[in-house]
PyMOL CGO cylinders between C-alpha atoms (Angstrom):
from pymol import cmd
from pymol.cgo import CYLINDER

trace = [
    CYLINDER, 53.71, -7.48, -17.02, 52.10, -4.48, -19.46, 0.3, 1, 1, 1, 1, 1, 1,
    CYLINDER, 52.10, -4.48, -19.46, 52.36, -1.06, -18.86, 0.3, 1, 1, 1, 1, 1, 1,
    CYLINDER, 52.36, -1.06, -18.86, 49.08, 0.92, -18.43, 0.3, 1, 1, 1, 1, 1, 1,
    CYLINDER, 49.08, 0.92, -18.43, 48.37, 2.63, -21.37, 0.3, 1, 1, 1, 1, 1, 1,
    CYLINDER, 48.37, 2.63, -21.37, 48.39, 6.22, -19.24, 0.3, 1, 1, 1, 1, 1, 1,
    CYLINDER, 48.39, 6.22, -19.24, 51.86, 5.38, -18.19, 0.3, 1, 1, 1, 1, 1, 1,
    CYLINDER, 51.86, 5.38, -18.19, 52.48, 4.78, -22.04, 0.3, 1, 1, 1, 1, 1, 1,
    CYLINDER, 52.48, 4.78, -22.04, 50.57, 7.70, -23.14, 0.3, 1, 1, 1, 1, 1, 1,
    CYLINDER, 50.57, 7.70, -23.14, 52.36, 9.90, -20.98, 0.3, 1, 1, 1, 1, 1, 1,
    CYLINDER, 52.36, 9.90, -20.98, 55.40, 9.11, -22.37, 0.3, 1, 1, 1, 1, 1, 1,
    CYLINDER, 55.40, 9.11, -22.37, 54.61, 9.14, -25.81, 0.3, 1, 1, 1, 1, 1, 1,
    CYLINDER, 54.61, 9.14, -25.81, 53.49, 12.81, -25.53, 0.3, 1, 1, 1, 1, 1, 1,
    CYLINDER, 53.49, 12.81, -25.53, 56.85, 13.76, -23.84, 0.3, 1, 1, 1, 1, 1, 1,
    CYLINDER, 56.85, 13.76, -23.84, 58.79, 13.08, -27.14, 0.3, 1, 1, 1, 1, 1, 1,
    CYLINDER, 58.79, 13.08, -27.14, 57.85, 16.19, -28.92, 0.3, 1, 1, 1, 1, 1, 1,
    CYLINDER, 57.85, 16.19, -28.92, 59.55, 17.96, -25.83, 0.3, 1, 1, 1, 1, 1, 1,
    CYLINDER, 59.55, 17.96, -25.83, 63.00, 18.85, -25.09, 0.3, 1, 1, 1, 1, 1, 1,
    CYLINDER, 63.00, 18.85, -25.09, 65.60, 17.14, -23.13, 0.3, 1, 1, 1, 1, 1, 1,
    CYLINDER, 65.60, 17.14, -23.13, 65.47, 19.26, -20.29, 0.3, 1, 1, 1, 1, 1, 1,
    CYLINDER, 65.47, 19.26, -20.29, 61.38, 19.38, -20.29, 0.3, 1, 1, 1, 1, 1, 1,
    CYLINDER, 61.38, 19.38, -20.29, 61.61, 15.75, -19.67, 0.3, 1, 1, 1, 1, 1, 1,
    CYLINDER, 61.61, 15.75, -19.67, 64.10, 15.48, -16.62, 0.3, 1, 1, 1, 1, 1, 1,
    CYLINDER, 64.10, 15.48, -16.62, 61.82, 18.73, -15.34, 0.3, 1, 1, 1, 1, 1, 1,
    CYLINDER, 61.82, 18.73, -15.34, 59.53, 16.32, -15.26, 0.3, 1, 1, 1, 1, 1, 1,
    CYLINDER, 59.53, 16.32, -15.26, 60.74, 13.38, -13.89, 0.3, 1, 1, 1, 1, 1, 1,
    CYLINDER, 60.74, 13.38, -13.89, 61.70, 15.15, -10.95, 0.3, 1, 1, 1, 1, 1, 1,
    CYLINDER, 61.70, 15.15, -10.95, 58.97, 17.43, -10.68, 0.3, 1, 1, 1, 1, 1, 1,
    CYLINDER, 58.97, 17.43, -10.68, 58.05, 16.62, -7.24, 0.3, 1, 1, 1, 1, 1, 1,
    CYLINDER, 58.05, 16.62, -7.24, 61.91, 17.30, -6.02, 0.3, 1, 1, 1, 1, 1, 1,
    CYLINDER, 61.91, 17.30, -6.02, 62.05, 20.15, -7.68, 0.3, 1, 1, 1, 1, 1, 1,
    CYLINDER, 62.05, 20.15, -7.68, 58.67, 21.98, -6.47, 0.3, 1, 1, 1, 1, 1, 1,
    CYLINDER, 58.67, 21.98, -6.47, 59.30, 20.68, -2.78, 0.3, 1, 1, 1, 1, 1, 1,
    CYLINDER, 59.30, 20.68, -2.78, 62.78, 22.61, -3.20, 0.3, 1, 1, 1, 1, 1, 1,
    CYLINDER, 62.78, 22.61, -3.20, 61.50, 25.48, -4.62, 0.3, 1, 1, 1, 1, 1, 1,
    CYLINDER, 61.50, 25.48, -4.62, 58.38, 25.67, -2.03, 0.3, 1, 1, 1, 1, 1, 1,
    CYLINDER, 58.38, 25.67, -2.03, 60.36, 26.51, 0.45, 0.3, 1, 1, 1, 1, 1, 1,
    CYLINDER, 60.36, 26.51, 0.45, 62.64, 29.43, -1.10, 0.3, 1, 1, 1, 1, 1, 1,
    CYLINDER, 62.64, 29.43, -1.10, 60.95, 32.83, -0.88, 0.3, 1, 1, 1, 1, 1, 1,
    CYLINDER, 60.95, 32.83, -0.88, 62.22, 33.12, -5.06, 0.3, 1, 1, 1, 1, 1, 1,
    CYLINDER, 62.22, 33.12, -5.06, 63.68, 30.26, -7.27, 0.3, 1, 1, 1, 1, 1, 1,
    CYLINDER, 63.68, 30.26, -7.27, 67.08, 29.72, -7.79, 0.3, 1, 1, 1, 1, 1, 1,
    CYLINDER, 67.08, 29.72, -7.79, 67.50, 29.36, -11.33, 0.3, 1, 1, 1, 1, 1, 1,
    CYLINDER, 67.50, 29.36, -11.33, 71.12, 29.74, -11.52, 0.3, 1, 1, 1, 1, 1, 1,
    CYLINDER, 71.12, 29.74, -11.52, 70.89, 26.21, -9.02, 0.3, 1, 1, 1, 1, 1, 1,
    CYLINDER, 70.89, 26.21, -9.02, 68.32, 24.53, -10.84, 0.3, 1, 1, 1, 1, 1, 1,
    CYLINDER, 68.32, 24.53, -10.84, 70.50, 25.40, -14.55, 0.3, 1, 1, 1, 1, 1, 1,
    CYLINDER, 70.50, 25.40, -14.55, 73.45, 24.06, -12.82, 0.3, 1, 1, 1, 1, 1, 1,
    CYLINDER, 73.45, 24.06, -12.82, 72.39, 20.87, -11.31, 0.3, 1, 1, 1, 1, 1, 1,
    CYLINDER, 72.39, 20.87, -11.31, 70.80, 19.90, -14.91, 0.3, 1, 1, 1, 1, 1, 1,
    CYLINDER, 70.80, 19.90, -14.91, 74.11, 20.86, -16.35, 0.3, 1, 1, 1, 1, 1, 1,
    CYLINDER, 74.11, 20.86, -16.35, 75.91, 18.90, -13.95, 0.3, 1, 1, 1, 1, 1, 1,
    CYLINDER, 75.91, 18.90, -13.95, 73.48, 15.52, -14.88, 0.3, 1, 1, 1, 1, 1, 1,
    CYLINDER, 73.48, 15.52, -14.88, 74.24, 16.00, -18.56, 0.3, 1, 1, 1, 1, 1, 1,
    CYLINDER, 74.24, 16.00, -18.56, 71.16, 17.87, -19.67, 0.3, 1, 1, 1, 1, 1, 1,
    CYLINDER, 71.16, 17.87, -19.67, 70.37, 19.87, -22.67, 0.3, 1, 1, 1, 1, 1, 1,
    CYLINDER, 70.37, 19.87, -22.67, 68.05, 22.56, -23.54, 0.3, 1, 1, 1, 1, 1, 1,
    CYLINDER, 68.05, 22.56, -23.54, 65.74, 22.04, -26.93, 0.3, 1, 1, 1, 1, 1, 1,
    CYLINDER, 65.74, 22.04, -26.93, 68.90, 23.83, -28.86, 0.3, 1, 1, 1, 1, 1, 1,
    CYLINDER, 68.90, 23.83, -28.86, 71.14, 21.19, -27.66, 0.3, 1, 1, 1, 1, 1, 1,
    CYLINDER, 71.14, 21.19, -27.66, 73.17, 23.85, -25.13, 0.3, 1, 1, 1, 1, 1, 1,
    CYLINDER, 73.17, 23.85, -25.13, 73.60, 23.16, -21.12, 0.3, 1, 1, 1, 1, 1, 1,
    CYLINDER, 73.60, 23.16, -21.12, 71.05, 25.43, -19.94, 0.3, 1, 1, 1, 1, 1, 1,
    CYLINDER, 71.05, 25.43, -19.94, 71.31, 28.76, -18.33, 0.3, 1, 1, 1, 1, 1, 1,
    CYLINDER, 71.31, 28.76, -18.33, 69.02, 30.23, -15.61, 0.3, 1, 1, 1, 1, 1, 1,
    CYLINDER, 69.02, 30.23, -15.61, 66.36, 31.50, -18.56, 0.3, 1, 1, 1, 1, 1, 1,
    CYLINDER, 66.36, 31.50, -18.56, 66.19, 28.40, -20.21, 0.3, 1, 1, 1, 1, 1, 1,
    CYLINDER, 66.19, 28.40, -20.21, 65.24, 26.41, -17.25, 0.3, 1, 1, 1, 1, 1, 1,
    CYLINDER, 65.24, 26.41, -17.25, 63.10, 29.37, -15.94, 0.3, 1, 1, 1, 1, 1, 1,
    CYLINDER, 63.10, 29.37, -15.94, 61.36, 29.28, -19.21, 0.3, 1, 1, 1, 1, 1, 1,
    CYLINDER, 61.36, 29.28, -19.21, 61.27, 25.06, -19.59, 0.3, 1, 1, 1, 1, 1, 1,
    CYLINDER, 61.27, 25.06, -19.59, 59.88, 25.33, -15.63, 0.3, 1, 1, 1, 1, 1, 1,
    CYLINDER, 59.88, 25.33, -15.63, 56.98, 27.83, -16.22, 0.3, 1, 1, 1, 1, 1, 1,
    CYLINDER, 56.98, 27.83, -16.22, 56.28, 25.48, -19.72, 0.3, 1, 1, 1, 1, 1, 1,
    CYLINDER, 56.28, 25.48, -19.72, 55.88, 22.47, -17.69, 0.3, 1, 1, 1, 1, 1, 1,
    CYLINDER, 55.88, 22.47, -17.69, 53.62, 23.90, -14.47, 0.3, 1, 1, 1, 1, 1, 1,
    CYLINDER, 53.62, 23.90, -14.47, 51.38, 25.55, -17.18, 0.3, 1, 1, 1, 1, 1, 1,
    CYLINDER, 51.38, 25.55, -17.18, 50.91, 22.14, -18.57, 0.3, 1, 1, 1, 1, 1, 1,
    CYLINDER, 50.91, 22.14, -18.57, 50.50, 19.95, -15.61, 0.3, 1, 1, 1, 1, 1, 1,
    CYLINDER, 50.50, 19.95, -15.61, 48.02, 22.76, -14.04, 0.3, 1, 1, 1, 1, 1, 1,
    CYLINDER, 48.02, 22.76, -14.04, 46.02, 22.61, -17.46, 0.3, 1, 1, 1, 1, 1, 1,
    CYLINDER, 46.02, 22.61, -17.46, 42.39, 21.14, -16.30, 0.3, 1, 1, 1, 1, 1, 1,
    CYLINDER, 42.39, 21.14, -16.30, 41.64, 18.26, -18.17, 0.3, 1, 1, 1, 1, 1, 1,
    CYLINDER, 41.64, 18.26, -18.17, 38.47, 18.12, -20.32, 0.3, 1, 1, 1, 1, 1, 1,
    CYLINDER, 38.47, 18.12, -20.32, 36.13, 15.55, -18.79, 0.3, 1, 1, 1, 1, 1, 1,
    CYLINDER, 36.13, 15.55, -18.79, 34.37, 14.18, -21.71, 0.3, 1, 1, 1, 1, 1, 1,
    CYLINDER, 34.37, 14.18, -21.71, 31.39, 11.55, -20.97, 0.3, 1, 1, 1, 1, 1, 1,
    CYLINDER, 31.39, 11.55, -20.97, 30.42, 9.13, -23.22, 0.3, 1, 1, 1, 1, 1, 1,
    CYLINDER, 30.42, 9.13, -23.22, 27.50, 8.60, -24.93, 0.3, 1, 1, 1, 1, 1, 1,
    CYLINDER, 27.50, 8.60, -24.93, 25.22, 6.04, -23.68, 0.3, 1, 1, 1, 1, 1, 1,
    CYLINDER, 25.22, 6.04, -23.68, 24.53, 3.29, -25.94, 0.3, 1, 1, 1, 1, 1, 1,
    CYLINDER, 24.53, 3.29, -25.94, 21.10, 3.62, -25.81, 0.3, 1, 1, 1, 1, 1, 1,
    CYLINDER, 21.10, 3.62, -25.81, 21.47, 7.59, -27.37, 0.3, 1, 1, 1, 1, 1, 1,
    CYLINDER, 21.47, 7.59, -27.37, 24.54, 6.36, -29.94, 0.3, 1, 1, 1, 1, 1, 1,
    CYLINDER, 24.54, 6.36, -29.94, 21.90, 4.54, -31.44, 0.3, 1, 1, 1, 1, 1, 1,
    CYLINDER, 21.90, 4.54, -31.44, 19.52, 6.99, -32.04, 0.3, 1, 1, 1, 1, 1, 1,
    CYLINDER, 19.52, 6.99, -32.04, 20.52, 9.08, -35.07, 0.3, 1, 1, 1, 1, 1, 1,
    CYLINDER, 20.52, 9.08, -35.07, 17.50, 11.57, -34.68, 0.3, 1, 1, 1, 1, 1, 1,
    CYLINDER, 17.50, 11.57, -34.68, 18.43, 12.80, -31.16, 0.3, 1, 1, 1, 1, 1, 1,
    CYLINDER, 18.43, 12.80, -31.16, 21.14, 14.49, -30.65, 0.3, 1, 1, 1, 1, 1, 1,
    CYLINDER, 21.14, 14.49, -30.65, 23.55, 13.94, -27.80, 0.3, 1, 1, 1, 1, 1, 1,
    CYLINDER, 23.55, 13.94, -27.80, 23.46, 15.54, -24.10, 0.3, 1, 1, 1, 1, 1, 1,
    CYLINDER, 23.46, 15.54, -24.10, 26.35, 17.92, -23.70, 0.3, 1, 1, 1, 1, 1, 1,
    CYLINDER, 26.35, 17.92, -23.70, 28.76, 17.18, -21.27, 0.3, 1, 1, 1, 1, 1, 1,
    CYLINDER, 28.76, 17.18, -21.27, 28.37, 18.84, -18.09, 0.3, 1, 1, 1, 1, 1, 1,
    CYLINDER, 28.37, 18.84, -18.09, 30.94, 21.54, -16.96, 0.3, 1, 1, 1, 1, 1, 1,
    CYLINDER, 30.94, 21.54, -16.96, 34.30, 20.33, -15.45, 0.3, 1, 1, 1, 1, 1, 1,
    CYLINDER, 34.30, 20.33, -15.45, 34.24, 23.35, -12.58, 0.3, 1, 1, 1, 1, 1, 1,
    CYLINDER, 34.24, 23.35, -12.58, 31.30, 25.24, -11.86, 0.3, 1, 1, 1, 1, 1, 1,
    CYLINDER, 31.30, 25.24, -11.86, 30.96, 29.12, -13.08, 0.3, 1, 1, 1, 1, 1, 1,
    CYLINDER, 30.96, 29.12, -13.08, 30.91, 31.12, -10.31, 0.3, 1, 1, 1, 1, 1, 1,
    CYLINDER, 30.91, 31.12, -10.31, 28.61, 34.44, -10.40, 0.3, 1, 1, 1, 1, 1, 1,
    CYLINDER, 28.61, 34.44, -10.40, 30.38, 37.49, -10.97, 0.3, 1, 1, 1, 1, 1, 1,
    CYLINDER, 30.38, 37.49, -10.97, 29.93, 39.60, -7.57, 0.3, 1, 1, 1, 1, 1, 1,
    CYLINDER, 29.93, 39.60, -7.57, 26.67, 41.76, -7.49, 0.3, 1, 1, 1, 1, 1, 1,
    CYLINDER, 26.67, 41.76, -7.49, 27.93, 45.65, -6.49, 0.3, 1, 1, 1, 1, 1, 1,
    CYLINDER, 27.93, 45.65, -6.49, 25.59, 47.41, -5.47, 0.3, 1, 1, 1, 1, 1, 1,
    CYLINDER, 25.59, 47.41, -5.47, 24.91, 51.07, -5.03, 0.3, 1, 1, 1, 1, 1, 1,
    CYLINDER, 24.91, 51.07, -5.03, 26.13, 51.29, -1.67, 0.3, 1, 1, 1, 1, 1, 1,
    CYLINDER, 26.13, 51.29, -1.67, 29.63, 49.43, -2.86, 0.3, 1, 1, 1, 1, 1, 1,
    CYLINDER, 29.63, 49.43, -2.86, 30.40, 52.02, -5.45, 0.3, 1, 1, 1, 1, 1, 1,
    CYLINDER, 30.40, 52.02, -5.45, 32.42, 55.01, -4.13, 0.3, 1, 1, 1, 1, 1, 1,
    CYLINDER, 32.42, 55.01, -4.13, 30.84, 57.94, -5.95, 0.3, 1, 1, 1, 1, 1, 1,
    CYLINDER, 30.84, 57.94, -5.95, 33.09, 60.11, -7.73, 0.3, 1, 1, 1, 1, 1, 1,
    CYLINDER, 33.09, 60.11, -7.73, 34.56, 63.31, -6.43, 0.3, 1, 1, 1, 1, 1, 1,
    CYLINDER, 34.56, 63.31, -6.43, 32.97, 66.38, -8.10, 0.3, 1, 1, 1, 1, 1, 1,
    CYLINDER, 32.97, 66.38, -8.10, 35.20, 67.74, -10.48, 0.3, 1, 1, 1, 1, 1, 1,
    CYLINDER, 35.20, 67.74, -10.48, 35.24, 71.79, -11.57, 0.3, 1, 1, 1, 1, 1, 1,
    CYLINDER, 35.24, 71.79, -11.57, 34.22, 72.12, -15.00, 0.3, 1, 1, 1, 1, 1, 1,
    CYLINDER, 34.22, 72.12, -15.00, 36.89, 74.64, -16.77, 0.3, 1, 1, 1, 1, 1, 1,
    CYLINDER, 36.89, 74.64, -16.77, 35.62, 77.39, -18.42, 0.3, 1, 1, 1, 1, 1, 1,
    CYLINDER, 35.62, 77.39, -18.42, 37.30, 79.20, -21.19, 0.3, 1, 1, 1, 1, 1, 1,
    CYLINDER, 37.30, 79.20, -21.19, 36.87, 83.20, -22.17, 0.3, 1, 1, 1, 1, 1, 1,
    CYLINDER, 36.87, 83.20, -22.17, 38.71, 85.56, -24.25, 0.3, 1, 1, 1, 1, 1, 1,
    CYLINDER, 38.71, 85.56, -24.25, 41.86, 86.58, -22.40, 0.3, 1, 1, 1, 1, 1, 1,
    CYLINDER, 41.86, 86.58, -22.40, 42.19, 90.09, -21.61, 0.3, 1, 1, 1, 1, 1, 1,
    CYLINDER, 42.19, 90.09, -21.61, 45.31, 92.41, -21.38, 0.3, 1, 1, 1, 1, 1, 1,
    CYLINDER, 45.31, 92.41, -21.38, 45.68, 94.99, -18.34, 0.3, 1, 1, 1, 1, 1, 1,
    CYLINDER, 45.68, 94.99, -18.34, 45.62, 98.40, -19.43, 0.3, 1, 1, 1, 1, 1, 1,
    CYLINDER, 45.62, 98.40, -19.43, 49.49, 99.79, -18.62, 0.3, 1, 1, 1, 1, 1, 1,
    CYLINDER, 49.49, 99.79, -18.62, 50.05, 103.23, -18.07, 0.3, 1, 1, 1, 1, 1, 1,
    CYLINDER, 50.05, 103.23, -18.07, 51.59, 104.69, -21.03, 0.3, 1, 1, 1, 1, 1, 1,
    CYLINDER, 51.59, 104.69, -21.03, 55.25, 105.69, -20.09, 0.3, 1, 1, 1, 1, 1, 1,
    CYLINDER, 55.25, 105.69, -20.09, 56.21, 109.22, -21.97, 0.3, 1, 1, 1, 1, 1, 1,
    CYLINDER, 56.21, 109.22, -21.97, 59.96, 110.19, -21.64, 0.3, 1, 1, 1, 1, 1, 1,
]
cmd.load_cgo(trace, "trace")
């Protein structure tokens, strides 16, 4: 009985991560369905339920609230990373030196920006141009005593 190589893969590229990355992700699923249906995450909760399983943060402390916030946001940005979707080159074009290879196709399509047109765009309020002169002083009444 062999592992598949993803399942190997996978945990080969977990080394280079902390302690507390890796049981993040080992109970990733747990964890989200928990935190799916809080209005905010408790941190505090999370930090002290790894504490209380014997984990460590990449410095080797129990972590606090930041530290798991931190190792949390780290691991969703890296399991929502797309993968690139490479396709191979067929034989028949890996042979041929002169041509050069087709380029993969996009993973997700580019969506057009939208199109605003004229009657979209609120037109701006006139504005009052200033205009600047020479002050002038009022003419007081000379006071004699």
């Amino acid at each position: 009985m062999t592992k598949s190589v993803g399942k190997i893969l996978a945990v080969h590229a977990l080394q280079g991560r902390s302690p507390l990355y890796r049981w993040l992700h080992a109970h990733h699923a747990e964890i989200a369905a928990d935190m799916a249906t809080r209005s905010r995450p408790a941190w505090e909760a999370l930090a002290q339920t790894a504490r209380e399983t014997g984990q460590l943060d990449a410095n080797g402390n129990p972590p606090n609230r930041q530290s798991i916030r931190k190792a949390w946001h780290t691991l969703e940005r890296d399991l929502n990373r797309q993968p690139a979707v490479r396709t191979p080159a067929s034989s028949a074009q890996s042979a041929r030196a002169d041509q050069p290879a087709a380029a993969a196709a996009p993973v997700m399509p580019v969506r057009p920006a939208p199109v605003i047109g004229p009657a979209e765009v609120p037109a701006a309020p006139a504005r009052s141009r200033h205009v600047f002169s020479v002050a002038r002083f009022k003419q007081t009444p000379d006071k004699d005593d």
